[in-house]
C-alpha positions as CSV (number, residue, x, y, z in Angstrom):
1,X,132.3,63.1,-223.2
2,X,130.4,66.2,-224.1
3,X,129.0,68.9,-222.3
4,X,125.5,68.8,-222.1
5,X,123.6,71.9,-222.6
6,X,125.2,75.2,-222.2
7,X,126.8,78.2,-220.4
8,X,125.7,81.7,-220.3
9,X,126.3,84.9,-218.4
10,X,123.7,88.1,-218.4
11,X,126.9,90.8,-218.7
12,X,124.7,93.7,-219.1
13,X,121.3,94.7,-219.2
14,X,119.9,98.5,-219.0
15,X,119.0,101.2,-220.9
16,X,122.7,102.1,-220.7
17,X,124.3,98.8,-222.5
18,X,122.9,95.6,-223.0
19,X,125.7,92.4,-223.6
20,X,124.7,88.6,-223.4
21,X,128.1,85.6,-223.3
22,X,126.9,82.5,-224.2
23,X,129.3,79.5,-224.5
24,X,129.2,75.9,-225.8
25,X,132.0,73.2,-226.4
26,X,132.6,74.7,-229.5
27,X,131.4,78.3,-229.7
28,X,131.8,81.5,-227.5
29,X,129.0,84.6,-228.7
30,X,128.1,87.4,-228.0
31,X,124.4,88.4,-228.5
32,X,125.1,92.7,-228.7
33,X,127.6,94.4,-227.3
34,X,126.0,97.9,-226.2
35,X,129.1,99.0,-224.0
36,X,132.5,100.0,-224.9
37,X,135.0,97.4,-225.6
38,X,136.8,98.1,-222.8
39,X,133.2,97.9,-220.6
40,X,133.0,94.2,-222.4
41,X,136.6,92.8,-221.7
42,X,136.5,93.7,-218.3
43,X,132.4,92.0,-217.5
44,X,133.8,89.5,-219.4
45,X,136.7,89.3,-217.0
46,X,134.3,88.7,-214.4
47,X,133.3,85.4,-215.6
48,X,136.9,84.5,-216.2
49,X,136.8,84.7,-220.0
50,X,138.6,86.6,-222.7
51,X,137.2,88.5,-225.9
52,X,140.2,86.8,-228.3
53,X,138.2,83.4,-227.3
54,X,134.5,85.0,-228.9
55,X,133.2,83.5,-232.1
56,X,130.6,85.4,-233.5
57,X,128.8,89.1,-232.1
58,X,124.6,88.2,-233.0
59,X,122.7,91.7,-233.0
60,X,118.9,92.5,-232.3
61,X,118.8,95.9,-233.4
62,X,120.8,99.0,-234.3
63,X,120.1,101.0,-231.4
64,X,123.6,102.3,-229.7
65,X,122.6,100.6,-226.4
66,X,122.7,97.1,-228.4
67,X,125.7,97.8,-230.4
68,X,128.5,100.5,-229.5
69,X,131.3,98.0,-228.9
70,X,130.5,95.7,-232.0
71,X,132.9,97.1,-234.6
72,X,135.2,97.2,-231.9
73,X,135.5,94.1,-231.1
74,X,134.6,92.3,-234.5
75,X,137.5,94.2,-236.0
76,X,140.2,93.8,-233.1
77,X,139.1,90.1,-232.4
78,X,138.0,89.4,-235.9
79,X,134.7,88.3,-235.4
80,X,131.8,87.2,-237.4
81,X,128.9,89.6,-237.3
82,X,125.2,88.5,-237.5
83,X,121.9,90.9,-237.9
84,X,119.1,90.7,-240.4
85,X,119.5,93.2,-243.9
86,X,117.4,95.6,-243.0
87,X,119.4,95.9,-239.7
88,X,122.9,95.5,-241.6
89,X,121.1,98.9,-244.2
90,X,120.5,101.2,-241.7
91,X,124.2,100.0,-239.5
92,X,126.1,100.8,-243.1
93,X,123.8,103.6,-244.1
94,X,124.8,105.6,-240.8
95,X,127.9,103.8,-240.0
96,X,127.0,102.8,-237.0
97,X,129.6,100.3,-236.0
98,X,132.6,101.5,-238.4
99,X,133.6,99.1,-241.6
100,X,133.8,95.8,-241.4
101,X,135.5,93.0,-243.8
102,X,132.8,91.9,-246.1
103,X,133.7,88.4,-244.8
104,X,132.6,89.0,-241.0
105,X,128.9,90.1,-241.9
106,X,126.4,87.9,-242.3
107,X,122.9,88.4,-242.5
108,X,120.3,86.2,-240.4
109,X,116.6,87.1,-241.1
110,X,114.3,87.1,-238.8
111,X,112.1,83.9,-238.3
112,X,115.1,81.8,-239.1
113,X,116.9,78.7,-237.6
114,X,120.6,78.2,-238.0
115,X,123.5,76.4,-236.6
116,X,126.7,77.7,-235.5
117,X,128.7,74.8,-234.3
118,X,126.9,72.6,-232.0
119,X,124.5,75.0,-231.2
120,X,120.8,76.4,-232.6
121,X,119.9,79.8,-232.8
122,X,116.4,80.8,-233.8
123,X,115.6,84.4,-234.4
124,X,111.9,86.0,-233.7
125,X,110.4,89.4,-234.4
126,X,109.8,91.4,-231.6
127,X,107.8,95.2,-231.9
128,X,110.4,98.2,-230.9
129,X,111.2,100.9,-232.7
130,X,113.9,100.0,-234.5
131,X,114.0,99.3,-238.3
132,X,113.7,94.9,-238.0
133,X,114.4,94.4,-234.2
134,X,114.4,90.3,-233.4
135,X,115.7,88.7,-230.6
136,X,116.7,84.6,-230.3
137,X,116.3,81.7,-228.9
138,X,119.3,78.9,-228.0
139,X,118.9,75.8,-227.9
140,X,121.1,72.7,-227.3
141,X,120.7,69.0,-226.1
142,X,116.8,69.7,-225.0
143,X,117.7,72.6,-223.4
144,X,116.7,76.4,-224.3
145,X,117.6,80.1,-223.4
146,X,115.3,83.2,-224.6
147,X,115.9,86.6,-224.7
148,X,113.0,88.6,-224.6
149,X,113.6,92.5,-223.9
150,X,113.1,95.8,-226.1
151,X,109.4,95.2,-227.1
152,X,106.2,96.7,-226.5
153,X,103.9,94.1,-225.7
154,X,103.8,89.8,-226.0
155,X,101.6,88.8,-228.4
156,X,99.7,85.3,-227.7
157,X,101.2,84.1,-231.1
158,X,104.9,85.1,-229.4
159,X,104.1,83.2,-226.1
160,X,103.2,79.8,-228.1
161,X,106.9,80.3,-230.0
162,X,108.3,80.7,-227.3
163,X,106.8,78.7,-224.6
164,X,108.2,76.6,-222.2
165,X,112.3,77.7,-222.1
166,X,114.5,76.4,-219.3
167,X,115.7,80.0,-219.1
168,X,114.3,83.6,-220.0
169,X,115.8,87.3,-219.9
170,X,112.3,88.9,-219.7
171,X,112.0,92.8,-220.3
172,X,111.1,94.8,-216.9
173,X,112.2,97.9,-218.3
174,X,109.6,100.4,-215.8
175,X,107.0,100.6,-213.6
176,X,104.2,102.9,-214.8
177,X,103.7,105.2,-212.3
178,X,107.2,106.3,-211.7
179,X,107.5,107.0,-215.6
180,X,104.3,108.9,-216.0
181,X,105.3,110.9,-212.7
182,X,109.1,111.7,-213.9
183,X,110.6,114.0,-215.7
184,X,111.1,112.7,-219.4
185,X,109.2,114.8,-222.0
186,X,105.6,113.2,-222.6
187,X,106.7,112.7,-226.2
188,X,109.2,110.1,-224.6
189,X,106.8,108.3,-221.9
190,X,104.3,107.5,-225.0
191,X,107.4,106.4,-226.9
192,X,108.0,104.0,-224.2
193,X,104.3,103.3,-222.9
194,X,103.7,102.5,-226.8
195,X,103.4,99.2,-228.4
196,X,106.3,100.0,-229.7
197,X,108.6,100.8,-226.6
198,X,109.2,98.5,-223.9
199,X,107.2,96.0,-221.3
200,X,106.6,97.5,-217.8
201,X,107.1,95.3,-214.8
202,X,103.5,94.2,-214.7
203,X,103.5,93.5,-218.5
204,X,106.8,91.7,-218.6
205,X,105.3,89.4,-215.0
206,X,102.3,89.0,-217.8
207,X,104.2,87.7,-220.8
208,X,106.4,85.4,-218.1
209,X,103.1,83.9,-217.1
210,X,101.9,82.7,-220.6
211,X,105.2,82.0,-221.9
212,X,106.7,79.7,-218.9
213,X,106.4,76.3,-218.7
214,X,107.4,73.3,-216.6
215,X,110.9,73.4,-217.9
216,X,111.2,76.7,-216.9
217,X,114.0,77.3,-213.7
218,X,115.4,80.5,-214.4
219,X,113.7,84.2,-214.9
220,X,116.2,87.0,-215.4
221,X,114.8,90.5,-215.3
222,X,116.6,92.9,-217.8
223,X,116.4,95.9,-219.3
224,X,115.4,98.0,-216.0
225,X,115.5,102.2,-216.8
226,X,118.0,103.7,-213.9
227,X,115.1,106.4,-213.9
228,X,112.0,104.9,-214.6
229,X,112.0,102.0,-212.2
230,X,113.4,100.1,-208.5
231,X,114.9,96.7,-208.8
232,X,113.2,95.5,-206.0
233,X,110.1,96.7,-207.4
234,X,110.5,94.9,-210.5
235,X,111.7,91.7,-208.3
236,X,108.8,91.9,-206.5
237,X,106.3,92.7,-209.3
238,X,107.2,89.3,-210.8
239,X,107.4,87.7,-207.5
240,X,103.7,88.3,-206.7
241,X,102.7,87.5,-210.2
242,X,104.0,83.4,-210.2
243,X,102.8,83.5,-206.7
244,X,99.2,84.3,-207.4
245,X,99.4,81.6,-210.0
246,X,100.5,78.9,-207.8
247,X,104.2,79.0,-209.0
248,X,106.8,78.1,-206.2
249,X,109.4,81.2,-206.4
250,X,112.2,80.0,-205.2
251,X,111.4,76.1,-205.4
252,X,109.7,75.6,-208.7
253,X,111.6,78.6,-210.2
254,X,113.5,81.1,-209.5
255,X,114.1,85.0,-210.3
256,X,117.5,86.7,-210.8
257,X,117.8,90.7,-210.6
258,X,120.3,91.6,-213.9
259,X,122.9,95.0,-213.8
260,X,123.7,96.8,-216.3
261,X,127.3,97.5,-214.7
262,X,128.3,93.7,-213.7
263,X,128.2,90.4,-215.2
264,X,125.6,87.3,-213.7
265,X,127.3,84.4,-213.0
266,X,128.1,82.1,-215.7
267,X,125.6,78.9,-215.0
268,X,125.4,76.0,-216.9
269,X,121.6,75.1,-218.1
């Protein structure tokens, strides 16, 4: 009989390195690999599973956070590689990840649904800047992940696509104050402030609201900055959010704090 659904793991999520394992019957990815490959083999040792066993590396977007162990591992493990052209031009134009066989790239626009075994992957724009940033959606059996990090804002339109997952990673990247207080160049805080940067706790408790449905279980917070924000302030910025709507934290749904030096546990969904 086959396994309903799927299994995922949160290995890393920062502004140091960012890694996502996702596993079905049939396929073992990788969604960026923003750590060493070293960093990777041994979060994904904490989940009690091996790089040789991946399938397939998908990237978001060519920033070094998202993808300094993918030529690594594609060439040791010999993995296919998936990112949208414009992504793939500027990756070979600065030779980002190192050369790769011809064979393991594969370009998946953006706004696109394919299948990779017994699973669906659909990819979405998000606004960063990076040259075509997108992020994805899983889905399997009725059941769906998102991952929704390294954007400046939600758009309405984003919500509907996007509505009603069993599971998101949603961005919480920094709490306002403590970035326009700290020391990063100004230059830098409007970089990140910008609709182009990355959600605050507040904004990313704000997109949660209008994207979650009633299938939706699990919230993952990601993408916290070491300087820039408190985990428990981002927990608890979310926390108040669903409570003020009427959401049961804890009951209904329930929010999980992410690391970007140790895996999440691998759940099924």
């Amino acid at each position: 009989m086959k396994e309903k659904g799927f299994r995922y793991s949160i290995l890393a999520s920062g502004s140091s390195g960012n890694s996502f394992y996702l596993e079905t019957g049939e396929k073992k990815i990788l969604v960026d690999a923003g750590l060493s490959g070293k960093k990777i083999s041994q979060l994904l040792a904490e989940i009690d599973r091996q790089p040789e066993d991946l399938d397939a590396i998908f990237i978001t977007h060519e920033h070094s956070d998202h993808i300094q162990g993918v030529g690594v591992l594609a060439r040791k493990y010999q993995l296919d590689v998936y990112a949208n052209q414009k992504t793939w031009q500027v990756i070979d134009q600065q030779n980002l990840i190192g050369k790769l066989a011809l064979e393991q790239k594969h370009v998946f626009e953006c706004g696109k649904l394919m299948t990779l075994g017994d699973l669906d992957i659909e990819s979405f724009a998000v606004s960063h800047d990076a040259v075509a940033p997108q992020f994805y959606r899983f889905i399997k059996d009725d059941k769906s992940f998102v991952m929704l990090t390294d954007t400046g804002y939600v758009s309405d339109r984003m919500s509907d696509l996007l509505a009603n997952a069993d599971g998101y990673l949603i961005e919480s990247n920094h709490d306002v104050d403590i970035l326009r207080a700290g020391s990063y160049p100004w230059a830098t805080k409007q970089r990140i402030l910008s609709d182009k940067g990355h959600l605050s706790n507040e904004d990313g408790a704000d997109s949660m609201l209008r994207t979650m449905g009633q299938k939706t279980k699990r919230i993952y917070l990601g993408h916290l900055s070491k300087e820039n924000n408190i985990k428990e302030l981002a927990h608890m910025t979310m926390t108040n959010h669903l409570l003020k709507a009427d959401i049961g934290v804890g009951q209904e749904v329930k929010i999980y704090d992410t690391s970007p030096d140790n895996a999440t546990p691998l759940v099924t969904i």
